[in-house]
MARVO-444772 format. One record per atom (N, C-alpha, C): atom name; x, y, z. Coordinates in Angstrom, 3 decimals, always signed. Layout:
- atom	x	y	z
- CA	X	Y	Z
...
END
This chain:
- atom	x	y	z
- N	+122.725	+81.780	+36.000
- CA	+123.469	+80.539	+36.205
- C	+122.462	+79.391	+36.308
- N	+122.579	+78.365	+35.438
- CA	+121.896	+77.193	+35.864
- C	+122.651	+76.089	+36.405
- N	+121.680	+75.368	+37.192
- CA	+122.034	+74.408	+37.820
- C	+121.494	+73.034	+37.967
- N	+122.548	+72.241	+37.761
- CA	+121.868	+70.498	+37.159
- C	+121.799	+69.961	+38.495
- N	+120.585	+69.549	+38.579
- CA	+120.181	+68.303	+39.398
- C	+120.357	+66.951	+38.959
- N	+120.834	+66.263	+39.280
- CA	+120.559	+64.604	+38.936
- C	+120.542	+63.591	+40.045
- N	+119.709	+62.633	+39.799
- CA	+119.730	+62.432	+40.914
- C	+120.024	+60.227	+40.649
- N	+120.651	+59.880	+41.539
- CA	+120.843	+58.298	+41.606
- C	+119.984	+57.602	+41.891
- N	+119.065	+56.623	+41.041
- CA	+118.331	+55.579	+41.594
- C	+118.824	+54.415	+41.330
- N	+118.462	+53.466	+41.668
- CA	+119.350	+52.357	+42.220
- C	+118.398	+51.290	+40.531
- N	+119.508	+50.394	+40.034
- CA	+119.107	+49.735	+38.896
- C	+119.568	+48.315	+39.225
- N	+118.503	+47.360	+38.667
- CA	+118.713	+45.973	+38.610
- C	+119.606	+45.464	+38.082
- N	+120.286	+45.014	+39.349
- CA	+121.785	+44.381	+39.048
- C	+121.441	+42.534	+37.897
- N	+120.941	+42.184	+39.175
- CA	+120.070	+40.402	+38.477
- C	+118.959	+40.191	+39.281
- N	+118.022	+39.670	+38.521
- CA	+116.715	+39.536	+38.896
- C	+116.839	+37.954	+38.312
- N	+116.343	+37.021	+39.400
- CA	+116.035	+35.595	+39.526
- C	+114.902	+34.975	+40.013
- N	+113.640	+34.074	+39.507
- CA	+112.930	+33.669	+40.075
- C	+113.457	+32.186	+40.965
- N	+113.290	+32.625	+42.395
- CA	+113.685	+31.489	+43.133
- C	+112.367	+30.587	+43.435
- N	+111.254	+30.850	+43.077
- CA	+110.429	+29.588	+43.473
- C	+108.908	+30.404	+42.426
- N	+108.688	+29.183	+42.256
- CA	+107.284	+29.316	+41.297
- C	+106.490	+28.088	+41.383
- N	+105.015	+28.281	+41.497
- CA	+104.477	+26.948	+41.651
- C	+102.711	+27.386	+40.947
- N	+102.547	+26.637	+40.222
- CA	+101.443	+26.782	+39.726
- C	+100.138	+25.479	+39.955
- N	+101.173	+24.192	+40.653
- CA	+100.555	+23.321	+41.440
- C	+100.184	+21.877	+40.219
- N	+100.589	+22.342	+39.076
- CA	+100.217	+21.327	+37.837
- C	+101.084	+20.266	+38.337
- N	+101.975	+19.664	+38.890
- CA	+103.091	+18.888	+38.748
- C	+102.872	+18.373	+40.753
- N	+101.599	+18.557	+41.246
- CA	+101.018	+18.099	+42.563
- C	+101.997	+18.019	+43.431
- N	+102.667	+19.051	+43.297
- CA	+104.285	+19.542	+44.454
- C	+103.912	+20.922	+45.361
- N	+103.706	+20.043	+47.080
- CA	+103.620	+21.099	+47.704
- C	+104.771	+21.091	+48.728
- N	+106.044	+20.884	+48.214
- CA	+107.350	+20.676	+49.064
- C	+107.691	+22.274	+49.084
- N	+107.916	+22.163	+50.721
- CA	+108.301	+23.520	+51.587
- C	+106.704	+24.344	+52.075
- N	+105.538	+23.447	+51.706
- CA	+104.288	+24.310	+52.086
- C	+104.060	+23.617	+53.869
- N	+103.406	+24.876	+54.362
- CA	+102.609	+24.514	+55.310
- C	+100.844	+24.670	+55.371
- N	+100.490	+23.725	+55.949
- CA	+98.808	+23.392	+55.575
- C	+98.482	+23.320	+54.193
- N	+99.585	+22.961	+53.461
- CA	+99.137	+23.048	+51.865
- C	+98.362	+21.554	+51.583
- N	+97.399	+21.644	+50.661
- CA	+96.495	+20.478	+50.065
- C	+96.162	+20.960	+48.976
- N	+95.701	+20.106	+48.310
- CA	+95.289	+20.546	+46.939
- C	+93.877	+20.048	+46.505
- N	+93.282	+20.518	+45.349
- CA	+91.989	+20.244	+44.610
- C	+92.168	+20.290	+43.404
- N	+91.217	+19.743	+43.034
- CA	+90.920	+19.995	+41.119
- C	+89.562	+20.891	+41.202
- N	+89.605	+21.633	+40.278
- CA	+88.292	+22.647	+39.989
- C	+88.701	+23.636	+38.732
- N	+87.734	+23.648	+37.850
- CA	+87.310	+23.919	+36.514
- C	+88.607	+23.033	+35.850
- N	+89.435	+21.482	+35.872
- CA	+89.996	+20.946	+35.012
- C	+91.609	+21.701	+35.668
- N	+91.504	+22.276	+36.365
- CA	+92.975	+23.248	+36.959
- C	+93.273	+22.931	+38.283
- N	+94.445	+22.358	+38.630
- CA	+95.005	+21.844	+40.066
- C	+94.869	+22.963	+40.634
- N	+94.963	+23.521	+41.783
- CA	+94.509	+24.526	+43.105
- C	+94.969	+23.925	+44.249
- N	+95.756	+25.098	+45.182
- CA	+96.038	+24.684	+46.365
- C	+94.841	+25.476	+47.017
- N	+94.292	+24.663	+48.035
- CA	+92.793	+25.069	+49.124
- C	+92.077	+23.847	+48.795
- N	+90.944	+24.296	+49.175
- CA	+90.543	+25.431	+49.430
- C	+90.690	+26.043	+50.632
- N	+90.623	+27.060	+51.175
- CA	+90.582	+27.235	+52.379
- C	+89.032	+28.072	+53.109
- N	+89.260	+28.350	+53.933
- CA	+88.345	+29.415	+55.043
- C	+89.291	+30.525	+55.750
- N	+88.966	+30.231	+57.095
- CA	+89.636	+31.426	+58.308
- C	+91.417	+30.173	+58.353
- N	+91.602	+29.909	+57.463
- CA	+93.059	+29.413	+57.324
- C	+94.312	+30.148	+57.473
- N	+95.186	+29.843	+57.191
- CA	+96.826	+30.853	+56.783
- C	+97.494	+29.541	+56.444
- N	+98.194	+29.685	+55.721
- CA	+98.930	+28.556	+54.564
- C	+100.448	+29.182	+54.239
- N	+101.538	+28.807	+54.332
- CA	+103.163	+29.361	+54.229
- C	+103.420	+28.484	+53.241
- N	+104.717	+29.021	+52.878
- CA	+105.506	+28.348	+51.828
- C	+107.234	+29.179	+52.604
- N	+107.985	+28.140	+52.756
- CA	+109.299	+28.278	+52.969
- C	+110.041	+28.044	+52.109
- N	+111.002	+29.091	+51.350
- CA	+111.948	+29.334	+49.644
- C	+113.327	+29.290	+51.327
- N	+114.479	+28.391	+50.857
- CA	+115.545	+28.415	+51.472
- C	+116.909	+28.560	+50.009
- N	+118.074	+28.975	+50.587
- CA	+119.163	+29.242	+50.038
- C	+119.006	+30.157	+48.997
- N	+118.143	+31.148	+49.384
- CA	+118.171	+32.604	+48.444
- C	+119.479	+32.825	+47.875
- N	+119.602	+33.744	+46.486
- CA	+120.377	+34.365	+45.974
- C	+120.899	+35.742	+46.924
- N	+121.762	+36.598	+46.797
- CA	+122.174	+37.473	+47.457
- C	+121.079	+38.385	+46.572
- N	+120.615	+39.144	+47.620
- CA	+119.006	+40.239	+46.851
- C	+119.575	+41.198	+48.117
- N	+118.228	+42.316	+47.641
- CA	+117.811	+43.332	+48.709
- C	+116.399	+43.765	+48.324
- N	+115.875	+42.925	+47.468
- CA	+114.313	+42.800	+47.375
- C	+114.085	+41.693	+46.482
- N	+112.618	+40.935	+47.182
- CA	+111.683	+40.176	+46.679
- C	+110.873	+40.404	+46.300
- N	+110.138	+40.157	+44.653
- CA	+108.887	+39.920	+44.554
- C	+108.016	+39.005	+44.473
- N	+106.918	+39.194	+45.389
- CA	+106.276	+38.013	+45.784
- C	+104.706	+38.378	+44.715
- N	+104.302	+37.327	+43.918
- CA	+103.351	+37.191	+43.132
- C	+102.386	+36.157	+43.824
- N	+101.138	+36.753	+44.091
- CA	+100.035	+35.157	+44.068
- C	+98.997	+35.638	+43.551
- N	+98.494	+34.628	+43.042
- CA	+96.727	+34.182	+42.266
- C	+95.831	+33.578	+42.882
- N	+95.277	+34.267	+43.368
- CA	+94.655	+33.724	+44.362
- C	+92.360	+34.141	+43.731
- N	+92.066	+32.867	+44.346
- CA	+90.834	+32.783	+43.689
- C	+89.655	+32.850	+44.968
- N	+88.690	+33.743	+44.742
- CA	+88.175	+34.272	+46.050
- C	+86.990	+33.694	+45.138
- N	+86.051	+32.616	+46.284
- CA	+85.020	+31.652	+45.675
- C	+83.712	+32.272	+46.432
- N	+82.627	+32.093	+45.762
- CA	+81.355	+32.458	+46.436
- C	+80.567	+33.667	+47.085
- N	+80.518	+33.797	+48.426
- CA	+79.819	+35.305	+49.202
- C	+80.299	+36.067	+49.552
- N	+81.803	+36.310	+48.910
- CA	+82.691	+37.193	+49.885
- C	+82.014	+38.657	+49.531
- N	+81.818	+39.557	+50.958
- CA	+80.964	+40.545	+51.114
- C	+81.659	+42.026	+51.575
- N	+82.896	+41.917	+51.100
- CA	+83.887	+43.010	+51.402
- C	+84.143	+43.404	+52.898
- N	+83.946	+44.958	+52.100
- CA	+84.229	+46.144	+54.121
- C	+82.816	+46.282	+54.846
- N	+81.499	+45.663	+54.603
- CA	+80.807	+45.859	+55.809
- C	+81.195	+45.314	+56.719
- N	+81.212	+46.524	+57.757
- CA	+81.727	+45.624	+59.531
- C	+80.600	+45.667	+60.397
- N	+79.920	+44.558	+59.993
- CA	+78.574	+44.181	+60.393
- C	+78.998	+43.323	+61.177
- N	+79.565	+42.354	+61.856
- CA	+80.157	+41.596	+62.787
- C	+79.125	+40.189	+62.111
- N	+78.522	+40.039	+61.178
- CA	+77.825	+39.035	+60.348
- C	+78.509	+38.306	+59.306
- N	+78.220	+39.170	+58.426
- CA	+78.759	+38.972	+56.976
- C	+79.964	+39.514	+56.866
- N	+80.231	+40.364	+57.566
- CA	+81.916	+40.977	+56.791
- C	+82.650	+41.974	+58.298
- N	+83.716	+42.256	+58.046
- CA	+84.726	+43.014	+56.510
- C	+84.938	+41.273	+56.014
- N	+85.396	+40.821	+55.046
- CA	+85.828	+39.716	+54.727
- C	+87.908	+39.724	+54.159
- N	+88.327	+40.014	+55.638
- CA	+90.322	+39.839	+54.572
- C	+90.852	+38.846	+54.056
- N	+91.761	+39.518	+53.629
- CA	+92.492	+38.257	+52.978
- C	+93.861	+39.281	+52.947
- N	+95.074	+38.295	+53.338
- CA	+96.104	+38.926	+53.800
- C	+97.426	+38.226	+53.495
- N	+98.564	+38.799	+52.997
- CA	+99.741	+38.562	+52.531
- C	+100.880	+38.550	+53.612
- N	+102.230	+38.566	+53.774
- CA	+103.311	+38.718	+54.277
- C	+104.225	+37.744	+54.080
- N	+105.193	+37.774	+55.036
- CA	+106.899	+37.051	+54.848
- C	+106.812	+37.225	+56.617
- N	+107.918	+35.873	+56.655
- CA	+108.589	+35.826	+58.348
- C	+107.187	+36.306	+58.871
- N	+107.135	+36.861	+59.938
- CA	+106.386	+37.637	+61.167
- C	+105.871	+38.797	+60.191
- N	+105.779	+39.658	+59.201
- CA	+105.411	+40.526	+58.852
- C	+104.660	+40.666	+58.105
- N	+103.071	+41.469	+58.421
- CA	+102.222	+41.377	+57.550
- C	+102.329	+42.799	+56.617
- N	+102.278	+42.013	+54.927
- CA	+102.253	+43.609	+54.012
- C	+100.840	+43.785	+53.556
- N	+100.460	+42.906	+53.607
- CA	+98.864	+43.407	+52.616
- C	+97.394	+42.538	+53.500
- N	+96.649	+43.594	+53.803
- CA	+95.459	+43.493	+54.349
- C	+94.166	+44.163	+53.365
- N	+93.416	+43.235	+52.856
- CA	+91.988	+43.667	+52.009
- C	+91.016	+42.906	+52.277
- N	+90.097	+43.238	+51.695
- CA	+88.981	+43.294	+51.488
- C	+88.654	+42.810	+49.726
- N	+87.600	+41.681	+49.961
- CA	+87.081	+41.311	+48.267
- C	+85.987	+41.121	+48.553
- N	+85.273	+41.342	+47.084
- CA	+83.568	+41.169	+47.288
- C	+83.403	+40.422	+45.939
- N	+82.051	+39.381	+46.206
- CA	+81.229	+38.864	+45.065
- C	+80.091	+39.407	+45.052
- N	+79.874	+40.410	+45.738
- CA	+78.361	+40.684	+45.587
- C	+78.113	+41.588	+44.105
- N	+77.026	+41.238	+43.869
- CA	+76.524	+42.651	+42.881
- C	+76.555	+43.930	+43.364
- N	+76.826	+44.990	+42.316
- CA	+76.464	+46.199	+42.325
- C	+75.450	+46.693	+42.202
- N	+74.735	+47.258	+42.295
- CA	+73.610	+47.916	+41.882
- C	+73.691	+49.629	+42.783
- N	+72.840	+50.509	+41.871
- CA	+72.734	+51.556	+42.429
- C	+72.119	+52.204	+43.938
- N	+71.137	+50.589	+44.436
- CA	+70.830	+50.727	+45.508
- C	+71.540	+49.842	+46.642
- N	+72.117	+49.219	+46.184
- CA	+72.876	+47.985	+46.845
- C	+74.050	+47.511	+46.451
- N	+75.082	+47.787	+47.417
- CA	+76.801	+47.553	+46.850
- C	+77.894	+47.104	+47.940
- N	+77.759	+46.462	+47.834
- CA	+79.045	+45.758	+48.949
- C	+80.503	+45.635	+47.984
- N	+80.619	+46.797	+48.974
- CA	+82.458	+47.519	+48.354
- C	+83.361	+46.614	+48.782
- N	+84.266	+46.255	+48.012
- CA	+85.889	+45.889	+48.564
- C	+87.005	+47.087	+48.627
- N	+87.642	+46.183	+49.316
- CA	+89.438	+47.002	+49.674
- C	+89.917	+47.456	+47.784
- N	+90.379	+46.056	+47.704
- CA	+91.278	+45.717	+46.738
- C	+90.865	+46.780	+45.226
- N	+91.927	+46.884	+44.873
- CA	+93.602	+46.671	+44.953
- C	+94.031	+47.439	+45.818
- N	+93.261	+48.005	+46.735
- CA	+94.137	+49.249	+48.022
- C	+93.919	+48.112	+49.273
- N	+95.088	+48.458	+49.922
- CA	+94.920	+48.430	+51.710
- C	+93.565	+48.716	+52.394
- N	+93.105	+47.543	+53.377
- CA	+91.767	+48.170	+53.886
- C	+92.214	+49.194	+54.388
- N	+91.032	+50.369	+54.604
- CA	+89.687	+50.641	+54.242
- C	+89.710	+51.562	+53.245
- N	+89.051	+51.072	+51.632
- CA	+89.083	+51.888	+50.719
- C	+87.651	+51.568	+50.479
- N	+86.768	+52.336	+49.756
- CA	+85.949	+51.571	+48.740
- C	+85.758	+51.344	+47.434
- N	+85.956	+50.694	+46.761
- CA	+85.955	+50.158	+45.890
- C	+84.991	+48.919	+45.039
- N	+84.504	+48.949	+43.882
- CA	+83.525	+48.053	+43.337
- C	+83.776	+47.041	+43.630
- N	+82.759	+46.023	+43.644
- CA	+83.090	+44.521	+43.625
- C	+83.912	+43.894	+42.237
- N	+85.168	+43.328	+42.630
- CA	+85.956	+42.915	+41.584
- C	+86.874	+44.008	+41.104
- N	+87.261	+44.801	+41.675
- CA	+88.066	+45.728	+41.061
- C	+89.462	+45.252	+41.287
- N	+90.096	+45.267	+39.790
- CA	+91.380	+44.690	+40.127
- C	+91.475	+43.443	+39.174
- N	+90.466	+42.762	+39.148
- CA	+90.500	+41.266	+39.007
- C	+91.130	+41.450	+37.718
- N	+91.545	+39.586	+37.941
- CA	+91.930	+39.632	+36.194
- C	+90.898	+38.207	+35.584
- N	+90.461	+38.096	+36.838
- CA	+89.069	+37.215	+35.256
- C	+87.788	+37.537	+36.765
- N	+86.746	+37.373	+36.027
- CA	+85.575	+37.605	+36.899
- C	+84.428	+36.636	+36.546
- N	+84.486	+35.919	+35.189
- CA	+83.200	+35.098	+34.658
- C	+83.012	+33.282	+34.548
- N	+83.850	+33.123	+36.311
- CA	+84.103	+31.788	+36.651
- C	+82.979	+31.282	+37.640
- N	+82.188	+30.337	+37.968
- CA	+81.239	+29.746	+38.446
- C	+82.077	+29.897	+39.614
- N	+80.806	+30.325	+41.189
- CA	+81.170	+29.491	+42.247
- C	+81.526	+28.129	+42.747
- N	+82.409	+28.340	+43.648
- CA	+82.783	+26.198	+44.276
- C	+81.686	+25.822	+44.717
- N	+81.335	+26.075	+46.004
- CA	+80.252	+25.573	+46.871
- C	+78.821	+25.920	+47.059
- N	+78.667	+27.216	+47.257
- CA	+77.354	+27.719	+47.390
- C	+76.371	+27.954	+46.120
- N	+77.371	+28.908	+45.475
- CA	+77.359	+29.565	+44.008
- C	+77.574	+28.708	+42.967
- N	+77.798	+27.281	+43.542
- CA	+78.439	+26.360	+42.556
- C	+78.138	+26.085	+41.126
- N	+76.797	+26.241	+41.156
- CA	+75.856	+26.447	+39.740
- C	+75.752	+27.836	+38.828
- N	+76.211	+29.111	+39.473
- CA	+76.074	+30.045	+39.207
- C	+77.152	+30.932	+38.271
- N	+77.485	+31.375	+37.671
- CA	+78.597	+32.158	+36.945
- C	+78.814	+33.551	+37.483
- N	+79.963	+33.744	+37.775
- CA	+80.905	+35.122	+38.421
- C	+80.835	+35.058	+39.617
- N	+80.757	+34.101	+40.373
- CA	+80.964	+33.593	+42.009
- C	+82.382	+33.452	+42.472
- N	+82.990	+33.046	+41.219
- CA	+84.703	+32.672	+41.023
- C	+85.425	+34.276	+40.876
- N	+86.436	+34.559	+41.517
- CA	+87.105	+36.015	+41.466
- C	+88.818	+35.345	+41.156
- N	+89.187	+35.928	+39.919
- CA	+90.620	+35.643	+40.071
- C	+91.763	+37.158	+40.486
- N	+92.649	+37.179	+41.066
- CA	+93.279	+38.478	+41.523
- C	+94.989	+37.797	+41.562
- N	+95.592	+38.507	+40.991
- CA	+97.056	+38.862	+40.864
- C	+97.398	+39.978	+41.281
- N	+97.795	+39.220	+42.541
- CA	+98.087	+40.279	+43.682
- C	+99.472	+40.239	+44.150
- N	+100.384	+41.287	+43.787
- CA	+102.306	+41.412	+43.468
- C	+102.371	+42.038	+44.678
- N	+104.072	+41.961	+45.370
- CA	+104.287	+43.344	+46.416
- C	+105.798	+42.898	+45.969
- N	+106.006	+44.390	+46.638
- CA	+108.014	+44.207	+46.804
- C	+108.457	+44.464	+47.544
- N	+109.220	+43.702	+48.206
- CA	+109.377	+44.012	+49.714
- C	+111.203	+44.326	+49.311
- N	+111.504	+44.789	+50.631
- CA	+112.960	+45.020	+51.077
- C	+113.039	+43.750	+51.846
- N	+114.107	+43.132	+51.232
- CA	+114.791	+41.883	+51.879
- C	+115.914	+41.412	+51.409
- N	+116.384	+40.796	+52.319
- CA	+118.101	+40.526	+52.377
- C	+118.446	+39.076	+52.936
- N	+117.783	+38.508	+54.052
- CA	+118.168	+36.982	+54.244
- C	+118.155	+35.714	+53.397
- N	+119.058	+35.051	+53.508
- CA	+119.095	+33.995	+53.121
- C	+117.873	+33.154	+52.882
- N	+116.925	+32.701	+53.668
- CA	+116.176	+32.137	+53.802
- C	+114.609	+33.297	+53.930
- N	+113.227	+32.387	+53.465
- CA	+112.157	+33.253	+53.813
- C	+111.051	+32.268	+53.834
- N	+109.650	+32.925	+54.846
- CA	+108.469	+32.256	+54.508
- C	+107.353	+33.232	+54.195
- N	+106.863	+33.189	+52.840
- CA	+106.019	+33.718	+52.449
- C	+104.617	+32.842	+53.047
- N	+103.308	+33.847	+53.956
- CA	+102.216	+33.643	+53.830
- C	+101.017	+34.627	+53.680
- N	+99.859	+33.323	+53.657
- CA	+98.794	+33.634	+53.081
- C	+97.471	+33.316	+53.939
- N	+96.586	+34.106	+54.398
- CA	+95.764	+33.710	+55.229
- C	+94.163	+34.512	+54.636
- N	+93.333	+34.628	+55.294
- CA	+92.177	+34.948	+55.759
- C	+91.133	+34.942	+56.969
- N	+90.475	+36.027	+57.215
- CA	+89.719	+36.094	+58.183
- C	+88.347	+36.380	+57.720
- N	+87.334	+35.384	+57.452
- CA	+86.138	+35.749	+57.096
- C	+84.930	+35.556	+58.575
- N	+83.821	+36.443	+57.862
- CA	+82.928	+36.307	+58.987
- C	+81.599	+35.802	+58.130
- N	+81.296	+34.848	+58.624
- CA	+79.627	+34.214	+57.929
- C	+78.588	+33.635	+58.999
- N	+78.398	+34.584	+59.792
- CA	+77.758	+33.884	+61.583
- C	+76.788	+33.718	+60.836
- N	+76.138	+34.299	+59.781
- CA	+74.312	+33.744	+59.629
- C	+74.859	+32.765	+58.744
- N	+75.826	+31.946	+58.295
- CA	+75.259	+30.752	+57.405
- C	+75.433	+29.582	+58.399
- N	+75.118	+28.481	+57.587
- CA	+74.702	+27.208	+58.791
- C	+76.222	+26.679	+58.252
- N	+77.259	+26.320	+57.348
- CA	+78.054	+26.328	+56.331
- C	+79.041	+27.052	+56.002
- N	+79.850	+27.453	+56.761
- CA	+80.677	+29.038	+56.345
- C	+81.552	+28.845	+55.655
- N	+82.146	+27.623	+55.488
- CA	+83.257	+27.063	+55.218
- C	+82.774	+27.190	+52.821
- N	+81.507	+26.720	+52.923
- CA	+80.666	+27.061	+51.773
- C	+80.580	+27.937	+51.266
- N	+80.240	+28.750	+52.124
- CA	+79.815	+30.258	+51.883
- C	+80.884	+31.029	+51.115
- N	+82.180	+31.057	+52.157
- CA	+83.072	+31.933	+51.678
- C	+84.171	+31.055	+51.566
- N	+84.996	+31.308	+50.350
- CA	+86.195	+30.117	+50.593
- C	+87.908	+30.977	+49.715
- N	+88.319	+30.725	+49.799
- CA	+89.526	+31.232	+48.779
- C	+90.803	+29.946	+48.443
- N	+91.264	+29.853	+47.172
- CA	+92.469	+29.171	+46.701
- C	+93.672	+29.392	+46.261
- N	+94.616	+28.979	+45.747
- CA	+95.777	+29.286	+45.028
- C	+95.715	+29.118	+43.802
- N	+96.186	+29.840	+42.892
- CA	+96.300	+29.196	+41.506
- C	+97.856	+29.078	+41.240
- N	+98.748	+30.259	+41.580
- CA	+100.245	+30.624	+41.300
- C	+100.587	+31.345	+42.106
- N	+102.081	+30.938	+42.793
- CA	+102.982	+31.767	+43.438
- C	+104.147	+31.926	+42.729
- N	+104.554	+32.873	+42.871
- CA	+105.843	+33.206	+41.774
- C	+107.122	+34.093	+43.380
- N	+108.132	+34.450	+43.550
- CA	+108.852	+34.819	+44.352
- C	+110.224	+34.954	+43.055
- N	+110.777	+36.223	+43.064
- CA	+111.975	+36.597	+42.670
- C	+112.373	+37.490	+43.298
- N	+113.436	+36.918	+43.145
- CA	+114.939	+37.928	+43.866
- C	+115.660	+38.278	+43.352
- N	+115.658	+40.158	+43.713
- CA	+115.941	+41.103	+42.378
- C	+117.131	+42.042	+43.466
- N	+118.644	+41.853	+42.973
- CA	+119.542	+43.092	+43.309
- C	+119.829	+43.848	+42.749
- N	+119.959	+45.170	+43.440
- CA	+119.852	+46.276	+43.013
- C	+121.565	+47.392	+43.338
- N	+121.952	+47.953	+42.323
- CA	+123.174	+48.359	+42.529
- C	+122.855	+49.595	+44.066
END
């Protein structure tokens, strides 16, 4: 006798992008601590440091998940997962409302076979991983320190999907870097925005 298994997964009813901002059109309505820059000819929200920066999307569609997209550009010395209480771990961290989903780690350092300052990313700290793994461009000059230099600039498209259902939401974005030996930290290590994207996707 055989016997059929099948089993129900749940399929996209409508999928809607409720907020997108790529910052060309110098609109930071619904941001908190948002400012902006010009760098390489491309508007940017930051720069920042040991910041956290929100964006509030109101009168959602009826969902039971969001996806939240950002581009985010990690500038200069960032020195990953050493927890040297100096130079690093260096995070950088995602969430909505009160809830944090994503905690990593990024690095600009070189690799080499004797010398490697690992990042998180694309995993949850503590993984190790090469410097730049993940990225989707790597051969952009540093802002401040590195400013003269090429591959100081890290770009990362970094997605999650959360379970959600309210009406209303605030997506943020923060970091915690450590740079006690520079005179400059703010130089040293910095991160920006390039694009936030947020859709709201129901599911039967």
């Amino acid at each position: 006798m055989m016997i059929s298994v099948t089993s129900c997964l749940p399929t996209v009813e409508t999928e809607q992008v409720v907020y997108s901002n790529n910052f060309s059109k110098l609109d930071l309505a619904g941001f908190e601590n948002g400012k902006l820059f010009v760098w390489q000819k491309d508007t940017l929200a930051g720069y920042y440091h040991n910041e956290e920066v929100s964006v509030a999307i109101q009168n959602l569609p009826a969902h039971n998940y969001l996806k939240i997209t950002v581009d985010v550009l990690v500038h200069d010395s960032w020195d990953g997962n050493p927890d040297d209480g100096i130079g690093g771990p260096d995070f950088w961290f995602m969430g909505f409302d009160n809830t944090e989903i994503f905690r990593t780690t990024f690095s600009n350092s070189p690799c080499e076979s004797t010398y490697c300052l690992y990042q998180s990313y694309p995993n949850d700290y503590f993984r190790q991983n090469v410097p730049k793994s993940g990225a989707v461009r790597t051969n952009l000059p540093g802002l401040c320190l590195f400013g003269a230099s090429q591959n100081y600039t890290t770009r990362y498209s970094v997605s999650k999907l959360i379970s959600h259902s309210n009406p209303n939401v605030k997506v943020f974005m923060g970091a915690e870097l450590l740079a006690a030996n520079s005179p400059d930290p703010v130089c040293d290590e910095s991160w920006s925005i390039a694009n936030i994207e947020v859709v709201a996707i129901q599911t039967n």
